[in-house]
C-alpha positions in Angstrom: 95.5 37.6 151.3 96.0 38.9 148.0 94.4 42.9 147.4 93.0 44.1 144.1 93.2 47.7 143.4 90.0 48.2 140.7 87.2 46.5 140.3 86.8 46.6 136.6 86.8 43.2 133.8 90.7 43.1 134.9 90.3 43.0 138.4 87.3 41.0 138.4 89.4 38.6 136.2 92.1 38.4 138.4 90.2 37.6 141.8 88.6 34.6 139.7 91.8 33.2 138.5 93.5 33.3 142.1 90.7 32.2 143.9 90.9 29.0 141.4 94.8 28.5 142.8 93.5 28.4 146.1 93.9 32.6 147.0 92.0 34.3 149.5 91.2 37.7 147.5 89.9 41.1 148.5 88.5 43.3 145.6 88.8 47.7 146.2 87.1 49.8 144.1 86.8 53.3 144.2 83.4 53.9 142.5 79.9 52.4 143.9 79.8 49.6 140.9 81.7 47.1 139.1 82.3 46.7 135.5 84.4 49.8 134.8 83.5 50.4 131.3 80.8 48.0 130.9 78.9 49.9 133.1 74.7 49.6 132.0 72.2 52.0 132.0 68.6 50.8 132.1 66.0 50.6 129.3 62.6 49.6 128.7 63.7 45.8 128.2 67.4 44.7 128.8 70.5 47.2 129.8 73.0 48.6 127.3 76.3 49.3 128.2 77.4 53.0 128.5 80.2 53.0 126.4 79.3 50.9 122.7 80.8 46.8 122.9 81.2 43.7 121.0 83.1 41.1 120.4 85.6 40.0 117.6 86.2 36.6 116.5 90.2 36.6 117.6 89.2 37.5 121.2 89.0 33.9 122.5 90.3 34.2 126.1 86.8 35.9 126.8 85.2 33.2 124.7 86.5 30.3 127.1 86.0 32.3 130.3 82.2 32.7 129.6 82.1 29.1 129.0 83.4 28.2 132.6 81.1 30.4 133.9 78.1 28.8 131.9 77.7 31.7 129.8 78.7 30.0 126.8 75.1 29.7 125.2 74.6 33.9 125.8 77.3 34.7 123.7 75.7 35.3 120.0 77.7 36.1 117.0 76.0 38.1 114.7 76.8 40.6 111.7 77.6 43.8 112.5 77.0 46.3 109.1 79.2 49.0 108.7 78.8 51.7 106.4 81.0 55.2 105.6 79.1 58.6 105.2 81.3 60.8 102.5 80.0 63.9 101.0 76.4 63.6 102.0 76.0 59.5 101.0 76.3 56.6 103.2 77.9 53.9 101.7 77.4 50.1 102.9 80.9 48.6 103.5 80.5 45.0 103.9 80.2 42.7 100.9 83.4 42.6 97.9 80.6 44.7 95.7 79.9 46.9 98.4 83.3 48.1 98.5 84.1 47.9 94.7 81.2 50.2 94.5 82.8 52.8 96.8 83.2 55.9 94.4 86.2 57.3 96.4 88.6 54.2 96.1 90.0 53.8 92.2 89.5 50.0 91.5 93.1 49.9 92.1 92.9 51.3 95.2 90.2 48.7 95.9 92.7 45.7 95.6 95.4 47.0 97.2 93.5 48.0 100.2 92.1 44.0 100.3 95.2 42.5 99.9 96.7 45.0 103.3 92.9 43.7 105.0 94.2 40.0 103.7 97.7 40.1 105.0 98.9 39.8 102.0 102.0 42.0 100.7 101.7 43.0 97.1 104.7 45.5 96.8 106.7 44.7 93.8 104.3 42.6 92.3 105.3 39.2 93.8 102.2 38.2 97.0 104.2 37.7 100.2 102.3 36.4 102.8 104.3 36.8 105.6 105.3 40.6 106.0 102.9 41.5 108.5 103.3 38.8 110.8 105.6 40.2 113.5 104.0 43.9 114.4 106.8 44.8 115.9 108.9 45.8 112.8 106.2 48.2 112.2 106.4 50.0 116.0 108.6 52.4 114.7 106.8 53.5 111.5 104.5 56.4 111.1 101.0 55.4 109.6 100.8 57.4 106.6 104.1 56.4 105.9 103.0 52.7 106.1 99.6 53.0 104.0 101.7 55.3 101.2 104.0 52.6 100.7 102.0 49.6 101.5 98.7 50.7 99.4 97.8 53.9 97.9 97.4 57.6 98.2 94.2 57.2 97.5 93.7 54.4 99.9 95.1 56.8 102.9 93.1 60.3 101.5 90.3 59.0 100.9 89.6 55.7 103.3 92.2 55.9 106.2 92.8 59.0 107.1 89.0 60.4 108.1 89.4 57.0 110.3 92.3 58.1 111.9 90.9 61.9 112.6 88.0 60.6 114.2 89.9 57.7 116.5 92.9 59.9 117.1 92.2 63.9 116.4 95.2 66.0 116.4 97.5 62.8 117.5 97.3 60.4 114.3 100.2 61.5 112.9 102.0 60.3 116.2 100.3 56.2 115.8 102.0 53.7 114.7 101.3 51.4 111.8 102.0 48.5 114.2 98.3 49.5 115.8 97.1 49.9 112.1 98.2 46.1 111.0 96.9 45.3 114.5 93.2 46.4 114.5 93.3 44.8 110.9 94.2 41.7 112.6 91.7 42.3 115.2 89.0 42.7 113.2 89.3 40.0 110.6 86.5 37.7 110.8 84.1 38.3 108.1 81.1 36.2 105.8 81.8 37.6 102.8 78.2 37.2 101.8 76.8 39.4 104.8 79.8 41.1 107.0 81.8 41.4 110.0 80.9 38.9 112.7 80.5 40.2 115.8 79.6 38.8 119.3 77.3 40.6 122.0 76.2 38.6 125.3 72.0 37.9 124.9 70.9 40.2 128.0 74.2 42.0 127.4 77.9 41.9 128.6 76.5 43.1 132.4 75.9 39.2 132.6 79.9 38.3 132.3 79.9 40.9 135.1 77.3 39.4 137.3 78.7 36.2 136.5 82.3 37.2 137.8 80.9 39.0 141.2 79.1 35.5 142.0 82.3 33.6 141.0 84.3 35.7 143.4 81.9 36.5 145.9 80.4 39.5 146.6 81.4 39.6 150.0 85.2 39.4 148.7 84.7 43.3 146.8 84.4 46.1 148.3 82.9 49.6 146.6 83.2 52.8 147.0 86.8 52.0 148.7 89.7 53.9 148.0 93.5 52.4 147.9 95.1 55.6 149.4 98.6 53.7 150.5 100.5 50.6 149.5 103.3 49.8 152.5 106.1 48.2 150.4 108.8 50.0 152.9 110.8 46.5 153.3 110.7 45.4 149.9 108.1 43.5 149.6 104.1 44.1 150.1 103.2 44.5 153.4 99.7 46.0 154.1 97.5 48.3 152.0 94.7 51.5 153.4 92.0 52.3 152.3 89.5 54.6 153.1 85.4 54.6 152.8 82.7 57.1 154.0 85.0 58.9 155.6 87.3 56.7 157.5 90.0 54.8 156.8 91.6 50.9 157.7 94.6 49.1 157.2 95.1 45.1 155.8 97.7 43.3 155.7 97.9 41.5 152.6 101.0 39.0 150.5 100.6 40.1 147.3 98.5 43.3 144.8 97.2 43.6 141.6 97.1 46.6 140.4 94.0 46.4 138.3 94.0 50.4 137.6 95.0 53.1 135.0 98.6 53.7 135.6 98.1 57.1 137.5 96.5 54.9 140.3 99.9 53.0 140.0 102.0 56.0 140.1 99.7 57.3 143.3 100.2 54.3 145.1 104.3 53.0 144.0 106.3 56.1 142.6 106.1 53.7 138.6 105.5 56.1 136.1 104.5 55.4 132.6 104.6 57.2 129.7 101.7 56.6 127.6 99.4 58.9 127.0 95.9 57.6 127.1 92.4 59.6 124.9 89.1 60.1 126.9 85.4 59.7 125.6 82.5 61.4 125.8 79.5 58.9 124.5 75.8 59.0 125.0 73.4 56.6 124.2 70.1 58.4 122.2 66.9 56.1 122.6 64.8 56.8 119.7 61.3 55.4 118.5 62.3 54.6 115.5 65.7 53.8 113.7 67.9 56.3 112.2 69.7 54.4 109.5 70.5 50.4 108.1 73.7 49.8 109.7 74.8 49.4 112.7 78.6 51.0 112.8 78.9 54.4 110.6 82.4 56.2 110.1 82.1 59.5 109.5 83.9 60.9 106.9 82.5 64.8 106.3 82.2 67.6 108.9 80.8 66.4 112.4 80.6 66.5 116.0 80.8 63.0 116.7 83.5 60.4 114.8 80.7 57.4 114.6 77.4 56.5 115.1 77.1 53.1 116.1 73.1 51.7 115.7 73.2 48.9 118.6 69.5 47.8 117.6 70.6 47.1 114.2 72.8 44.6 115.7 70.9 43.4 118.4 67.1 43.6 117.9 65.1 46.5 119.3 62.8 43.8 120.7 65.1 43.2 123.3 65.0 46.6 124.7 61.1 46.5 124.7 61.2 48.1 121.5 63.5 51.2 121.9 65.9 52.2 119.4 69.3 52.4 120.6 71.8 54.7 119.4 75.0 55.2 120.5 77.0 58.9 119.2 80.7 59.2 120.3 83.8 61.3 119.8 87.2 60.9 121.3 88.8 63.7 123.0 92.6 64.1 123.7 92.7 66.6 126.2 90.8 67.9 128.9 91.0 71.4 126.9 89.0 70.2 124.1 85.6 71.8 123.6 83.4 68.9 123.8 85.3 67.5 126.9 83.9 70.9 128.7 80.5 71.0 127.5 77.8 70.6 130.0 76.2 66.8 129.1 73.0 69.1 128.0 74.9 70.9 125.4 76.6 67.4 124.2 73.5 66.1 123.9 71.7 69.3 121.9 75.5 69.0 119.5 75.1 65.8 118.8 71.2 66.5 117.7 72.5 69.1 115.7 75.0 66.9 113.8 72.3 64.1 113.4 70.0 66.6 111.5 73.0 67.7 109.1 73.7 64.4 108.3 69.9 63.0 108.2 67.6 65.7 107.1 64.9 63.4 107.5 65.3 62.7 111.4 62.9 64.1 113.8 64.0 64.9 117.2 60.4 64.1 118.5 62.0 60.3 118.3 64.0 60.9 120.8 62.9 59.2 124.2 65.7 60.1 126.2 69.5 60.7 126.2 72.6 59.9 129.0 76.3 60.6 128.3 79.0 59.2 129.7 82.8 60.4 129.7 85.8 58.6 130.6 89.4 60.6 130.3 90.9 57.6 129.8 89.1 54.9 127.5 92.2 54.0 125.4 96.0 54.7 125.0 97.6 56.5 122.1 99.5 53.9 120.7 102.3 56.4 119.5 105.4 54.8 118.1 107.7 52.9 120.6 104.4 51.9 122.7 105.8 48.3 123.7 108.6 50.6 125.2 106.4 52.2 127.3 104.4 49.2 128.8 103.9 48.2 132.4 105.1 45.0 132.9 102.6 42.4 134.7 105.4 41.6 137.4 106.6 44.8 138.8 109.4 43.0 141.5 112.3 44.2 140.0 110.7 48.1 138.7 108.6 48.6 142.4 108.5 45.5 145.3 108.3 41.6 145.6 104.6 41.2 145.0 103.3 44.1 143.3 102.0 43.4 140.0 99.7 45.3 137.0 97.0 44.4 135.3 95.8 47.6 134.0 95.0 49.0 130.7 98.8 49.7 130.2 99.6 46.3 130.4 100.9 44.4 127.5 97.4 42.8 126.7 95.9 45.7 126.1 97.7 46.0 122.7 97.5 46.7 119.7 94.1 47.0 120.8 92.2 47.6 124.1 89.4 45.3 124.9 87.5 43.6 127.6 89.3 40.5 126.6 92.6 42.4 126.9 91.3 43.3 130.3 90.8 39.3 131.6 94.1 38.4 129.8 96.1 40.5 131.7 94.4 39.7 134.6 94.8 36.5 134.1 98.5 37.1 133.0 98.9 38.7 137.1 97.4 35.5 138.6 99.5 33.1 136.7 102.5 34.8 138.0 101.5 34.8 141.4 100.9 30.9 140.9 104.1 30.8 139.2 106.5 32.3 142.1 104.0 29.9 144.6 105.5 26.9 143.0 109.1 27.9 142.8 109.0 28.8 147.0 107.6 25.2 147.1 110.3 23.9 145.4 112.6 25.8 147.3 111.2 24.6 150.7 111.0 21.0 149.3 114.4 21.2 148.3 115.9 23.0 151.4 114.0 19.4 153.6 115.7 17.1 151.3 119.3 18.7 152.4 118.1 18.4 155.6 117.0 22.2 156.4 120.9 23.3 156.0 120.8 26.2 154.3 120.9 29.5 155.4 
């Protein structure tokens, strides 16, 4: 039997994958429900997820899994509006004359910051369309360093850096422009008529969830189960315990997949890692009616929150049995931040506050109801010399024979953290496992053929 440590997309992922190569898996997850961060809270019509998702058009491993599992006609792409409120305005961001009407950027700030979105390296005057291809030449570089030499001052002052306050807060300086050119990358796919394109699961992504635990089995995952020790005393796995209402058993497995943030990893093997990773604090507002036009606004003047992100003007109120759905978030990177110790009441009445300041007109008699959500770790700081610092899927050589990672440390998880991330690296685990089953087979095949004489 193979154990998985974490029942989130990763985990999930994994046990699907193995159970396809002929594994008998065993899911263990510490909290009472899967899903991780696509966790749901109820509405008057279908769930939303706690903490804000979509899809990009590059994510395609999650594409193709949601097709096996006959999920392929929920997935919807549709636009997702963004907009930037500076100095008291909120300013559409998604057609060309959108942007070109942006009073911050200079017009020449305007084309060089298309040509860095295009891929295309203007420095000296000659296009080069190959510079940004290999992200790893820019692991090393700071990212004001990057968009100063590669765009503008005014491109970084006045478009960039309010971006990288709100995602990173007193770290940005530390990111490199490797995550920059990556999230660029990521998020690429646009009409240029409309938008960004942007996918979202009709019923919501609890359904790629639901459809996973059937996949698997629900009898094959076990909640509210804590991994407390992994045996690997002779060098390989031998047994994992775990421990449930109070009491505690022992089984024997071949093989884990750690499916975990890396401190349950460093609990469980001695493997450290270095990364540091930001938490969340995000609530979801219901309102009566909607706030704004848009559905993702970056903030760029004074405010509690770094974006409010308008799901129901991506996905139709309707759907929710009319609420309006609105979700306000702020990234915290330590557990000594204000916000991280406010009581979820005082969030909730900060957050009010900062709506008002920003839309005079709102009236917090909308408001149906509120729930916040916080996770310390939703994503890594991707500081410079991340790829040094991640956890390799195999871990035979670093920990035992048969422990392997699939966490949100894991290679797939960058330049950018996603669910897909999460089912690639999952994925990644499983294909190793299968790997190392054919090479014993060809071992044992080979050691008949001599006629079973080797030692």
């Amino acid at each position: 039997m193979i154990g998985i440590v974490g029942g989130g997309i990763a985990g999930l992922a994994a046990a699907y994958r193995l159970q396809q190569e002929g594994h008998e898996v065993r899911i263990f997850e510490a909290s009472e429900d899967v899903g991780g961060l696509a966790a749901t809270y109820e509405t008057r019509g279908d769930r939303i997820e706690k903490f804000y998702h979509h899809l990009s058009k590059s994510e395609e491993t999650i594409v193709e899994l949601a097709e096996e599992l006959d999920l392929g006609d929920a997935l919807e792409w549709r636009v997702g509006e963004n907009g930037y409120y500076v100095d008291g305005t909120l300013h559409p961001m998604d057609t060309p004359w959108q942007i070109l009407a942006y009073p911050h950027l200079s017009l020449y700030d305007t084309f060089r910051l298309g040509m860095l979105t295009l891929d295309v390296d203007v420095r000296g005057g000659v296009p080069k369309f190959d510079s940004y291809e290999n992200l790893q030449d820019y692991e090393d570089v700071p990212i004001k360093e990057f968009v100063l030499e590669h765009t503008t001052r005014g491109v970084y002052e006045n478009f960039f850096e309010p971006l990288l306050e709100a995602k990173f807060g007193s770290r940005k300086d530390d990111v490199s422009a490797a995550w920059l050119l990556g999230r660029v990358k990521f998020r690429g796919e646009r009409d240029l008529l409309r938008g960004e394109i942007l996918g979202y699961f009709d019923g919501g992504f609890h359904r790629l969830i639901d459809a996973l635990v059937a996949a698997v089995g629900r009898e094959n995952i076990q909640t509210g189960t804590r991994v407390t020790d992994l045996d690997t005393t002779g060098g390989g796995v031998e047994s994992l315990t775990v421990a449930s209402d109070g009491e505690t058993e022992t089984h024997a497995i071949d093989e884990v997949v750690v499916a975990a943030m890396p401190n349950v990893l460093e609990d469980l093997t001695g493997y450290t890692c270095e990364i540091d990773f930001q938490g969340t604090v995000c609530s979801v507002i219901s309102l009566s009616e909607s706030l704004m036009d848009t559905y993702w606004l970056n903030i760029a003047d004074e405010a509690p929150f770094g974006a409010l992100i308008e799901h129901t003007n991506f996905v139709p109120a309707a759907r929710y049995g009319g609420e309006h759905l609105l979700y306000a978030v702020s990234y915290v990177q330590n557990s000594e931040e204000k916000l991280w110790r406010m009581s979820d009441d005082a969030v909730e009445a900060t957050w009010l506050s900062g709506i008002e300041e920003l839309f005079p007109d709102f009236d917090r008699s909308s408001v149906n109801w509120i729930e916040t959500a916080r996770n310390p770790r939703t994503a890594p700081v991707y500081e410079r010399g991340y790829l040094d610092m991640v956890i390799p899927y195999d871990l035979d050589s670093e920990v035992a024979d048969g422990v392997y990672y699939a966490g949100m440390a894991s290679r797939a998880q960058y330049p950018e953290r996603s669910l897909n991330g999460g089912i690639r690296a999952g994925f990644a685990c499983a294909d190793r496992i299968a790997e190392k089953d054919e090479r014993e087979q060809r071992q044992a095949a080979t050691a008949v053929g001599d006629g079973g004489q080797r030692d």
